[in-house]
C-alpha positions in Angstrom: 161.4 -132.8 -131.6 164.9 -132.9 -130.5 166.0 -130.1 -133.8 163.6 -128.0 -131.9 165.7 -128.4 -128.7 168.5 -127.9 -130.0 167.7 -125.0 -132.5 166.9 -123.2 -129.2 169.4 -124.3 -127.2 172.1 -122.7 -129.8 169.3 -119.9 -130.3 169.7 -118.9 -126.8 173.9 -119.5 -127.0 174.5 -117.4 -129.3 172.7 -114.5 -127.2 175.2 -115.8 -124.4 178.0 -115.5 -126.5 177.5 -112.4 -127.7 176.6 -111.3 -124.1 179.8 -112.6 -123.0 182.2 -111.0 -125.6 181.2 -107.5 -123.7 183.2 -108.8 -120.5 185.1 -111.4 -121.7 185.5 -114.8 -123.9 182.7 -117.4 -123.3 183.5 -120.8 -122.9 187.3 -120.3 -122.2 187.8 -121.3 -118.4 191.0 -120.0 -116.9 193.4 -123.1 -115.5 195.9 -122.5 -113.2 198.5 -125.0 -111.8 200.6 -124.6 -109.0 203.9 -122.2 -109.4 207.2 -124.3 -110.1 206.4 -127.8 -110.6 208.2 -130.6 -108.9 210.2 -133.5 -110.7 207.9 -136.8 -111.6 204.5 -135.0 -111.1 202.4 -132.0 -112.0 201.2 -130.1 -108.8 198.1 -128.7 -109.4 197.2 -131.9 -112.1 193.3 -131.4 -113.2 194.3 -127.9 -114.0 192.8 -126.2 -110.8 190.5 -123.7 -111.5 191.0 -119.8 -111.3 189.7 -118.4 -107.8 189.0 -114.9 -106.5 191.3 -113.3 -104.4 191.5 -113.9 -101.0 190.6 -111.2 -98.8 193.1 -110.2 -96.2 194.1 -112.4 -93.1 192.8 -110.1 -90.7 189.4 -109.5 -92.0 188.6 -113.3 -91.7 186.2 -114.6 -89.1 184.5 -118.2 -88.6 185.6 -121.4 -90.7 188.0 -118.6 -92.9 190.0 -117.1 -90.4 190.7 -121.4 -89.1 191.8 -121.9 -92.7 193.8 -119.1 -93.1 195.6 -119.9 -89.9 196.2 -123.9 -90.7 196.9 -123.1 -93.7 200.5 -121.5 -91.8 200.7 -124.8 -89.5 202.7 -128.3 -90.1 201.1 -131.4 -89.7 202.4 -131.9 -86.1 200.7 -128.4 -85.3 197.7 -129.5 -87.2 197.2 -132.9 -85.5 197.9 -131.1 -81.3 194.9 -128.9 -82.2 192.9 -131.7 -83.7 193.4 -134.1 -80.8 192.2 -130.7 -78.6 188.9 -129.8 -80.9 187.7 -133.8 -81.5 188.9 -135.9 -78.6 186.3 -138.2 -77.2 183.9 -136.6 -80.4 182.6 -138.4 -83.6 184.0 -137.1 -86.9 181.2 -137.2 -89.9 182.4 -137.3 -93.6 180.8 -137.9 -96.9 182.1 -138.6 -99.8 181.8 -140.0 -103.6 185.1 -142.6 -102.4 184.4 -145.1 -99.7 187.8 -145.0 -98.9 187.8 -142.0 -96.5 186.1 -144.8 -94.2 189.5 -146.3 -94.7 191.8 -143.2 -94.3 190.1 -142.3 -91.2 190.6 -145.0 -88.7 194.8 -144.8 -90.2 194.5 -140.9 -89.0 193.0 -141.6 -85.9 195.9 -144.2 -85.6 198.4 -141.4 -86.2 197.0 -139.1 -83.6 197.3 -141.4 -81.2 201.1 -141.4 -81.7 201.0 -138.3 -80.1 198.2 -139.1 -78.0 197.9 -142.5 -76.7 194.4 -141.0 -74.8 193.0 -139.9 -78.0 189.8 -141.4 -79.4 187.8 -140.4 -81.7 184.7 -142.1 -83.3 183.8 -141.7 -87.3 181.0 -141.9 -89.7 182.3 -142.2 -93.6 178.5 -142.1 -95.8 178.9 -142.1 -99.8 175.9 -141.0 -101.2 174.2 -142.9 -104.0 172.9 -141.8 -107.7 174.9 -137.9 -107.2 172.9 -137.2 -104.6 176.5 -135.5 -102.1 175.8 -132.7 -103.8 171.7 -132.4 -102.3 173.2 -133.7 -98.9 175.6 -131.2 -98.4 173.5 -128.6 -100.1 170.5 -129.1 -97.3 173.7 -129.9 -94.6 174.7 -126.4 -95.6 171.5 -124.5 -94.4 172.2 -125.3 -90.1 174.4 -123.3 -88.0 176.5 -125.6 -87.4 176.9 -128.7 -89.7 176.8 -132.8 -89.5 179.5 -133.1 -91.9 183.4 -131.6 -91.0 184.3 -132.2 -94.5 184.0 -134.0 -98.0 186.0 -136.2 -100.6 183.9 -135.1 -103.8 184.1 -135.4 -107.7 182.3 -133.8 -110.9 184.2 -130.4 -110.9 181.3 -128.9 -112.8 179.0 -129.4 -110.2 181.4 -128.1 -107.2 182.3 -125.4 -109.1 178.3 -124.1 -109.9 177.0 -125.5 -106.7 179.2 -125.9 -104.2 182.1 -123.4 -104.3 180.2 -120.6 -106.3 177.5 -120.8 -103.2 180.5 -120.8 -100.6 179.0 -123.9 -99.3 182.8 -125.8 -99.3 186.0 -124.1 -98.6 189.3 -124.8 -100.1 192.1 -125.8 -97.5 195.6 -125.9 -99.2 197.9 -127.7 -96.5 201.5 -126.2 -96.0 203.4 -129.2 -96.4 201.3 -130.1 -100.0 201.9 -126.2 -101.2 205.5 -127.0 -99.9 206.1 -130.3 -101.7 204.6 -128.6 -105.6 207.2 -125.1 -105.0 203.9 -123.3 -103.9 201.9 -121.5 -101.4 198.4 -121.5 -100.0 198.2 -117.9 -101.1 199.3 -118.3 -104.4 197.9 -121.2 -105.4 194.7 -121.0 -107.2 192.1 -123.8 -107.1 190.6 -126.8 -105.5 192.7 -129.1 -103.7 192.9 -132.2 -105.2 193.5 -135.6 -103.9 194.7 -137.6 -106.6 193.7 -137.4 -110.3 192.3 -141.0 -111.9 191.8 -142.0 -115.3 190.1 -143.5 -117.4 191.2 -145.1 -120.9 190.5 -146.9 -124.0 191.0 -150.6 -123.9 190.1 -153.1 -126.8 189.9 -157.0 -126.7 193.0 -158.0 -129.2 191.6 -161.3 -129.7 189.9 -160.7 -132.5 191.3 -159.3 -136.1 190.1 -155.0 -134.7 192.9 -152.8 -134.6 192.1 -149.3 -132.9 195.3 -147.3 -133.7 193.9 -143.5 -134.0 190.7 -142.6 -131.2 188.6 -141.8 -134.4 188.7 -145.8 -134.2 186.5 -145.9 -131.3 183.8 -143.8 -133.4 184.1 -145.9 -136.5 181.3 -147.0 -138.4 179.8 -150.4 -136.7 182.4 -150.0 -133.2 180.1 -149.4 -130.2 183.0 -149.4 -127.3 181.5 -150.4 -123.7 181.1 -147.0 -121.4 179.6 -146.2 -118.1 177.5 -143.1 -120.4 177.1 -139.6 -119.7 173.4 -140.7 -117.5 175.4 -143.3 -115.2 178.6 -141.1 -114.1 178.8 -137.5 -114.5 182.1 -137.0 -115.2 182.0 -139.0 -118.1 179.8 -135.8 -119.6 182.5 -133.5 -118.3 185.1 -135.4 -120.5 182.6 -135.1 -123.3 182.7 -131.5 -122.7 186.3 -131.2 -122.0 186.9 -132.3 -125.9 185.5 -128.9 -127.0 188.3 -126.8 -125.2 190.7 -125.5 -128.1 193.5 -128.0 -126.7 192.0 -130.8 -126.5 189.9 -130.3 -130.0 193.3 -129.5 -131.4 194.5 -133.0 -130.5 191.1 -134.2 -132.2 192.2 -132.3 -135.6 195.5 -133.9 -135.6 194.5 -137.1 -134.7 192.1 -137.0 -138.3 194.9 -135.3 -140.1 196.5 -139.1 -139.6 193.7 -141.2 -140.5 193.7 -142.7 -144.1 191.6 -141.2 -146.7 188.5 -143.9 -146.2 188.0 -143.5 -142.5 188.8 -139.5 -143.6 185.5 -140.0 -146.4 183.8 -141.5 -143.7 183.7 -138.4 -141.2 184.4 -135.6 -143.4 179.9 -135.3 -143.6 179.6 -135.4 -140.1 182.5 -132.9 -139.8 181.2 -130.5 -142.4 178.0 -131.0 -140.2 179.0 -129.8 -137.1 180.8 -126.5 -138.2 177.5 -124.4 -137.8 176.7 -126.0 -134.3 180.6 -125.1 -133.6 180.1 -121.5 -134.4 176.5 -121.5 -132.6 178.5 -122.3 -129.6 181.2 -120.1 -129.8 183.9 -122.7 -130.1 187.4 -122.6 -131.3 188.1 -123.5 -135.2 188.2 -127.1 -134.6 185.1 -127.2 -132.8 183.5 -129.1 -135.5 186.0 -131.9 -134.9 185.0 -132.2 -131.0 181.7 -132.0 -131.7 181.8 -134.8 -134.6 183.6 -137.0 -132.6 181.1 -136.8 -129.6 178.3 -137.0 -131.5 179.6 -140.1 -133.3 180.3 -141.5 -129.5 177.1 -140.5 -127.8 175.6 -142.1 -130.7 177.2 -145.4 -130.8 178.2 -146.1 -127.2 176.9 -148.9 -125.7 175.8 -147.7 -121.8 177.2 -149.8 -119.3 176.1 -149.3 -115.7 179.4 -149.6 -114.0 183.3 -149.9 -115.3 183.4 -153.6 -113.4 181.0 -155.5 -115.6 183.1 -153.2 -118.7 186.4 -155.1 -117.8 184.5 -158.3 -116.9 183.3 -158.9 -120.4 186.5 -157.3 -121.8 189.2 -159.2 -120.9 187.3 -162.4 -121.6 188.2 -164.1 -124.9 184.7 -164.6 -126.1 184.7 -160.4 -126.6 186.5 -160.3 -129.8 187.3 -156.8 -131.2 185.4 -155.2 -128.5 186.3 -151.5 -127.0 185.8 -149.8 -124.1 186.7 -146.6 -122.1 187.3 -147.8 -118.4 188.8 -146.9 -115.0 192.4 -148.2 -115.6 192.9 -149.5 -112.2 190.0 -152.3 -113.3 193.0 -153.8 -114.3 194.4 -154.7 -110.8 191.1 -157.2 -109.6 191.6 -159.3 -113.2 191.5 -163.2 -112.4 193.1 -164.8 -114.6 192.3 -167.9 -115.8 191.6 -170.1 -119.5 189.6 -167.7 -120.9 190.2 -164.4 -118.5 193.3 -162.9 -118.9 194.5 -159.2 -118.5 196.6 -160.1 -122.0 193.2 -160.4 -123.6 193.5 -156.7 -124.0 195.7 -153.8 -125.1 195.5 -150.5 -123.8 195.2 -148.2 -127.0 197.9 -145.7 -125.7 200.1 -148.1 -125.4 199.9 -149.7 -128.6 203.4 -148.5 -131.2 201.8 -146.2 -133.8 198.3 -144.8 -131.6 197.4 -141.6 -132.6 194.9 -139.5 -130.2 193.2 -139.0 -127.1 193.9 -141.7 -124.6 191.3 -141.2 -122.1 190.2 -139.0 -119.5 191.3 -137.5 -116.4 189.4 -136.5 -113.5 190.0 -135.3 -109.4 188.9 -136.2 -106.4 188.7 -133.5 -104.5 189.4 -132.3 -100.9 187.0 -129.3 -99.1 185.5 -128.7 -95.3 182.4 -127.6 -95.3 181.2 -123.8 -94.7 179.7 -125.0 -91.1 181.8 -127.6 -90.2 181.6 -129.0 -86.4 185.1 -129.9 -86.6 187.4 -127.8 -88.9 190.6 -128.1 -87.4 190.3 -131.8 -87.0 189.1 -131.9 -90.8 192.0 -130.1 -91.7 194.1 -132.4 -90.3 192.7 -135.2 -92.1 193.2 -133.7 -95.2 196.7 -132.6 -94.5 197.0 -136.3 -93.6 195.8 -137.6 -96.8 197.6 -135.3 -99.0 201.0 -135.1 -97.2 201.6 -138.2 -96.1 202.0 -142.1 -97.8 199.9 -143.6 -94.8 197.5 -141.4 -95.2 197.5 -141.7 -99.1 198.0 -145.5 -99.1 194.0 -146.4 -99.0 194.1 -145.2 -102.6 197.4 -145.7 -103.3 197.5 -149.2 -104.1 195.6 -149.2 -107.7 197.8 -148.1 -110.7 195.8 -144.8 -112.8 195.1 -143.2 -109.7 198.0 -140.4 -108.8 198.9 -138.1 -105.7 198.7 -134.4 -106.0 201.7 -134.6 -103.6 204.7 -135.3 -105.6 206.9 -136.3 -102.4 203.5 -138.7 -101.8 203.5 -139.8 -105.1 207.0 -140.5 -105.4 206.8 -143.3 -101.9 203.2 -144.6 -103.4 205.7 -145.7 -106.1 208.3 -147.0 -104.3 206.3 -149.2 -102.3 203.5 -150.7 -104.9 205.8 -150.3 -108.3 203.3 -149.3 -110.4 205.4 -148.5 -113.2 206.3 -152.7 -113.4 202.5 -153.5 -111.8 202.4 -156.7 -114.8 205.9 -156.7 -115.1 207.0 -158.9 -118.3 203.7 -161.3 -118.0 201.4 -158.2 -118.1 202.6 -155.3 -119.6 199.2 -153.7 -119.9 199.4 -153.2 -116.5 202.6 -151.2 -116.4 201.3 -147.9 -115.7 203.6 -145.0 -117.5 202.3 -142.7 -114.7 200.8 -139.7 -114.6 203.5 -137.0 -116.7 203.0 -139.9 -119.3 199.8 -140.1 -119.7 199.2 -136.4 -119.7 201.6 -135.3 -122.5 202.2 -138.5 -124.4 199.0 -140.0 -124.1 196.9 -136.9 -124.7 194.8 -137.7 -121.4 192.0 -135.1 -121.4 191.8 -133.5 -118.3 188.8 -132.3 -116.3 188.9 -128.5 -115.6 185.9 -127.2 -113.3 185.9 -123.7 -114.5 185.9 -124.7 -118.0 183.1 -127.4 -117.4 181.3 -124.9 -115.7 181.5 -122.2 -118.5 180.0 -124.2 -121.0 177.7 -127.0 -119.0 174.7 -124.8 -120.5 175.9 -124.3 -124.1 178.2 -127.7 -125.0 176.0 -129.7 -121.8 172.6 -129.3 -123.4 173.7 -129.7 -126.6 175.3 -133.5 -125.7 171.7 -134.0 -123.7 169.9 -133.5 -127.0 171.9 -136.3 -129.1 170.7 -139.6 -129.6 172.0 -143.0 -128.3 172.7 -146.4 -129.3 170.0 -149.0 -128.1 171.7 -152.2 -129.0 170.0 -154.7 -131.1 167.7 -151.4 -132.8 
């Protein structure tokens, strides 16, 4: 049944393809990053997403013509007209981070610096099971809206239903364009937060070695993961592997591999390359797509990263894998058989070859109808320009500020870098530039996501997966 799917699933891609090589390349998502970068760390990080020109100041009305206007303001100018709009009001957020609940009351802090009369009450939800994107989606359809603005992830899904529907609105803050050598106008994109990742671990207390990330698809490994079902963006990294770069990375990374783990893929390989051309995908497709199927196949589906760094960093999990939140890390308690030295993190290790995990946004947008834009712009100036207002998620190690100035005092004050120190290196974090040039992190681009959710997506929904004990 499921070679019936799939026949017609790359049945009805190849009609796409061919549809799309009348106006243009299928499957290749334009990324942009902000103009001239700043020292220490990449402006735009998860690639932002191309956007369509803005039309022209003057022929803005309603939530537009607000942005296009704070978009020319500080943060001081910001906060007087938020303390005017919101005063004595409640502010209503949602979001897939429950710290905005945090941020909030530190922003409400702030304004009262220049206030002391100022009060404002707030309302953080975080939907459950993906359902932000429903919430705003039916939050959309009033005149004026509940929610002033969101915190969201899944870049796919805000690209296809939430910024292609105009039903959230980029707000690029002058200081943030300032701080990455841009400007609102020019830059292209989402705004994002901070970028997080997500990387392979293995328990080292055992005789495994993983030294190349064809190890983690190895015949008999089944490495812990939260699966493309429990977290979405787990399917957008999945995806992600199919752009040319990151499949690139993929080919070299088998190009170092011995000649018996080489035997052992080269079917699967040599399988794929008709899928690859079904799909439209670059010459080392076939290598993407071998290596995902090999992962869907042999994952075993965790429901959350906690219990994933629970069992490994415990001694009993010898030669166990898993691809986890990084900053899982920071909550280890140590003790005779728990220690964070019970693991290695595979980019770390001398000699890794390959992908070292995945990188993915949070993302910053009002909504179309807010009730409160300028105060929601405000906030978000607040969390991207600023350390205090950074700080609730500046604490854990693999999550990194858009901001480069913000980034730069986040480090400063929790030392990321030297978060283990000598006792546990693991948790050194090499930082963001590391981790996306020397540690091959595959980054999350909407647009690209977007392009190919149909072709690549349904293709991953149709492979099968790992049922332990079967």
């Amino acid at each position: 049944m499921k070679k019936k799917v799939l026949s017609t699933v790359l049945a009805f891609t190849m009609v796409v393809t061919a549809l799309a090589g009348c106006g243009g390349s299928a499957g290749t998502g334009t990324t942009q990053t902000a103009g001239t970068q700043s020292a220490g760390t990449d402006s735009a990080q998860a690639e932002a997403p191309a956007a369509e020109s803005a039309a022209p100041a003057e022929n803005l009305t309603g939530i537009d013509a607000i942005i296009a206007e704070a978009e020319t303001m500080t943060m001081e100018e910001l906060a007087a007209k938020a303390i005017e709009e919101s005063n004595g009001k409640t502010f209503y957020g949602v979001g897939n981070s429950s710290r905005g609940k945090s941020a909030l009351p530190v922003f409400i802090e702030y304004l009262q610096t220049i206030d002391p009369s100022y009060s404002m009450e707030f309302e953080w939800q975080q939907p459950k099971n993906n359902k932000i994107f429903e919430q705003l989606t039916s939050d959309s359809l009033k005149s004026e809206g509940t929610f002033a603005m969101t915190l969201i992830q899944d870049g796919n899904q805000i690209q296809s239903k939430m910024v292609d529907t105009d039903i959230l609105k980029t707000f690029v803050p002058k200081e943030w364009a300032d701080a990455n050598g841009t400007t609102a106008d020019a830059y292209t994109g989402f705004l994002p937060l901070q970028t997080l990742n997500k990387v392979f671990m293995y328990n080292n207390t055992g005789s495994a070695t993983y030294t190349n990330c064809w190890d983690f698809v190895y015949d008999g490994a089944h490495p812990l993961f939260m699966g493309v079902d429990s977290e979405i963006v787990g399917k957008n990294f999945l995806m992600m592997l199919t752009e040319d770069k990151y499949a690139t990375w993929l080919k070299e990374a088998y190009d170092k591999l011995d000649d018996t783990k080489k035997a052992y893929f080269e079917p699967t390989i040599q399988a794929m390359q008709s899928d690859a051309t079904d799909l439209g995908l670059s010459a080392n497709g076939a290598y993407a797509l071998a290596w995902i199927k090999l992962w869907v196949n042999n994952y075993n589906e965790q429901t959350d990263d906690g219990p994933i760094c629970n069992t490994l960093v415990d001694a009993s999990a010898k030669d166990q894998a898993g691809l986890l939140v990084y900053s899982k890390l920071r909550s280890v308690e140590e003790s005779a058989s728990v220690s964070v030295n019970n693991i290695n993190v595979a980019a770390y290790t001398d000699g890794y070859t390959g992908i070292g995990g995945y990188g993915y946004c949070h993302y910053l947008f009002l909504t179309k109808n807010s009730p409160l834009p300028w105060t929601a712009c405000a906030f978000i100036a607040y969390m991207t320009c600023t350390e205090q207002g950074f700080d609730a998620w500046g604490k854990d190690m693999g999550g990194y500020s858009s901001n480069p100035k913000v980034a730069e005092a986040i480090e400063a004050t929790y030392h990321h870098s030297q978060g283990g120190g000598d006792e546990f290196p693991a948790k050194n974090d090499r930082g963001y530039e590391w981790w996306t040039t020397d540690g091959e992190l595959v980054l999350e681009d909407p647009v690209y996501c977007s392009e190919v959710s149909f072709s690549v997506g349904s293709w991953i929904d149709v492979l099968d997966h790992y049922t332990p004990g079967e």
